[in-house]
C-alpha positions in Angstrom: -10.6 1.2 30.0 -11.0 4.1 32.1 -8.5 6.3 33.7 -8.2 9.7 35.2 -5.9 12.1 34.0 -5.1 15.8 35.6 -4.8 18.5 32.5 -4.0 21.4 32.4 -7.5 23.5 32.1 -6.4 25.2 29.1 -5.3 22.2 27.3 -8.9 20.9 28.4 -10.2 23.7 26.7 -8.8 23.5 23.7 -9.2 19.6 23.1 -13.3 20.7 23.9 -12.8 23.5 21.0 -11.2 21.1 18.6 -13.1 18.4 19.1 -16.9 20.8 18.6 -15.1 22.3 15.4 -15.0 18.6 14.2 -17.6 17.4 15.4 -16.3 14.4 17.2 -16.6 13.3 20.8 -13.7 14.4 23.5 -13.0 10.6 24.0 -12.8 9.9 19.9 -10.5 13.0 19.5 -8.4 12.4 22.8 -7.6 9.0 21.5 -6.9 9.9 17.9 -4.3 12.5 19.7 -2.3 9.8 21.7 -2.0 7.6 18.9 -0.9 10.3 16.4 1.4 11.5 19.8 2.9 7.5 20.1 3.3 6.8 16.1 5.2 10.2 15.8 7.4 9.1 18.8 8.0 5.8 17.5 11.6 5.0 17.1 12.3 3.4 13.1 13.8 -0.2 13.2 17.1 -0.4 11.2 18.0 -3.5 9.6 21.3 -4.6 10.9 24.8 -2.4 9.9 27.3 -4.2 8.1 30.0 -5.6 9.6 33.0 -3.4 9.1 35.6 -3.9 6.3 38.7 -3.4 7.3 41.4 -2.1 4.5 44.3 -4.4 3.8 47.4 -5.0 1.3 44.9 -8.1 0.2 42.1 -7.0 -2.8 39.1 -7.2 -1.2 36.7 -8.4 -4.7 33.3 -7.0 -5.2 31.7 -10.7 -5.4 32.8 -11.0 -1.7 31.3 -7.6 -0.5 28.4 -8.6 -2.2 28.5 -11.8 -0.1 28.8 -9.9 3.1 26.0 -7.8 2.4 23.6 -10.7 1.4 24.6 -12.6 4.4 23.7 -9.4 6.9 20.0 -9.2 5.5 
């Protein structure tokens, strides 16, 4: 696809530098730049928290927490 972007010149510049130094093409190193640019801004996925134990006079056993946490996966 291509699209028109306005850069700074000296961004420009050094993209050009980089890119002779490596001996790649502008368009091969601009694109390896905005994938390394999203990946790095990607946000993680967590798995799901646990649901919250709440203290009480009652025992709460270790077979049941291990329940809960089984059934939250």
């Amino acid at each position: 696809m291509r699209t028109t972007l306005d850069l700074p010149d000296e961004l420009v510049t050094e993209i050009k530098i980089l890119a002779a130094q490596e001996r790649s093409s502008l368009k091969d190193l601009i694109t390896e730049l905005l994938r390394n640019g999203l990946k790095a801004r990607a946000v993680p996925t967590r798995q799901s928290p646990l649901p919250p134990i709440y203290r009480s006079r009652a025992s709460i056993g270790r077979d049941l927490i291990s329940e809960i946490r089984r059934a939250a996966r």
